[in-house]
C-alpha positions as MATLAB code, in Angstrom:
seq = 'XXXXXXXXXXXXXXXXXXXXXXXXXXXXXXXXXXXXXXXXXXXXXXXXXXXXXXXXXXXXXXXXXXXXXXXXXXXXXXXXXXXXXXXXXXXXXXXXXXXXXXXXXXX';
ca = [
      -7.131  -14.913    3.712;
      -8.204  -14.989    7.418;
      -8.580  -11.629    8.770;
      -8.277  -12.236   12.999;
      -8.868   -8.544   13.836;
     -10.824   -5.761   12.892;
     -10.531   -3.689   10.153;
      -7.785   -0.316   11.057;
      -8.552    2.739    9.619;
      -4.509    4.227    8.002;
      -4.064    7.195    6.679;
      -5.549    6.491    2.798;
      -7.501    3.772    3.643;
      -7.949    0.272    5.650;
      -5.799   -2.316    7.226;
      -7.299   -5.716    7.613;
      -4.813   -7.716    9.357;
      -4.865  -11.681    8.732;
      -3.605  -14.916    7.979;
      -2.567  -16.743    4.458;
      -4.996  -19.576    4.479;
      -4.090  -20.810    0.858;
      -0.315  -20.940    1.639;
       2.700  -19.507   -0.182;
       2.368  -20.739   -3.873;
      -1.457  -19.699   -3.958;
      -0.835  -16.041   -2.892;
      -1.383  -14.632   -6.738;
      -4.457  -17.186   -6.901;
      -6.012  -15.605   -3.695;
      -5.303  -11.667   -4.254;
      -7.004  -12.547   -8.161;
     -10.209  -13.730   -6.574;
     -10.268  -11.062   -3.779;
     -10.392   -8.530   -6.978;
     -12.439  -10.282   -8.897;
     -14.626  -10.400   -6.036;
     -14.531   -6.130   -6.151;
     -14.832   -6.394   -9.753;
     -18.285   -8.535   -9.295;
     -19.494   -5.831   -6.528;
     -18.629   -2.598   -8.958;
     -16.173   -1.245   -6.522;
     -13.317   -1.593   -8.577;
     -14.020    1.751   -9.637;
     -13.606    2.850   -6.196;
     -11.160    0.561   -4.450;
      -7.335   -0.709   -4.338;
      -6.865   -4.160   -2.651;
      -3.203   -4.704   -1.985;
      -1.755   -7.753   -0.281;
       1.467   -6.739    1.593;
       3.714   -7.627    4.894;
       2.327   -4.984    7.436;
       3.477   -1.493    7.402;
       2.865   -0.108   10.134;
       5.611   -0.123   12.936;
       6.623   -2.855   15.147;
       5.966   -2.932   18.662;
       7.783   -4.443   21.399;
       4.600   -6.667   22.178;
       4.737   -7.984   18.131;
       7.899   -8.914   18.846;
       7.355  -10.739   21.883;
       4.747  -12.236   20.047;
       6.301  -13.140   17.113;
       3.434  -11.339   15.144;
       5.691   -9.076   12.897;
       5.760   -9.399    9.461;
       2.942  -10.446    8.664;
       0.557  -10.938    5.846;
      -2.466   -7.532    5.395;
      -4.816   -6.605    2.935;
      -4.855   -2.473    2.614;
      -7.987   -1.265    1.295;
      -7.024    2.194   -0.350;
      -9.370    4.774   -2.662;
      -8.877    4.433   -6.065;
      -7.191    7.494   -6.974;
      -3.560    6.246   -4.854;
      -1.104    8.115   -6.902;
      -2.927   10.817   -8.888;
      -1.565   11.966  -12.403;
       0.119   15.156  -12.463;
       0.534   17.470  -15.555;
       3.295   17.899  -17.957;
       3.931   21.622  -16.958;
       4.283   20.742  -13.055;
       6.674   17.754  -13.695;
       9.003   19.993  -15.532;
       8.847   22.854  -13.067;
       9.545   20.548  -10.037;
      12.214   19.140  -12.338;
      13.925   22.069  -12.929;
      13.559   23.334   -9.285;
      15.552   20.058   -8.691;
      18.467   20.429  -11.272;
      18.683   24.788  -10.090;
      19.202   23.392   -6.086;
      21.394   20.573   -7.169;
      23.622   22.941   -9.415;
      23.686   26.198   -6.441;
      25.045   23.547   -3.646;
      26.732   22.459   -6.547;
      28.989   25.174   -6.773;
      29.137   26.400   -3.172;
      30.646   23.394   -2.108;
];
């Protein structure tokens, strides 16, 4: 991976924005030895890598530019989707099934 711009601070975490230098077949390859590179630094305590097409919107100037759709690496904490408890599942749940049953039956 190739980053050609800075690093862009997202909302939970870091966009580095970059090229696939190892090409399509080696994509599992590379994203193994970027975490294996956070593993060796004892950050993977700390840090998420994830290799994804970009997220973020498209502009009118991407487009022009053909640079939509293409490859990132988002840096996020470690703690991306937090456990919740039993009890709070249930209760959200059940909120769920009550407001699906009372527009239920005044429909």
């Amino acid at each position: 991976f190739n980053p050609y711009t800075k690093p862009e601070m997202v909302p939970g975490g870091v966009i580095i924005r970059g090229e696939n230098c190892v090409g399509e077949d080696s994509i599992d390859d590379m994203v193994s030895a970027m975490e294996e590179k956070v593993k060796e630094n004892n950050l993977d305590k700390n840090l998420r890598l994830f290799y994804m097409l970009d997220p973020t919107p498209v502009t009118e100037e991407q487009i022009n530019n053909e640079e939509y759709e293409t490859p990132v690496i988002l840096l996020t904490g470690a703690d991306v989707a937090p456990e919740t408890s039993f009890t709070t599942k249930g209760i959200i749940s059940a909120l769920g099934v009550v407001g699906i049953a009372s527009f239920s039956l005044g429909a």
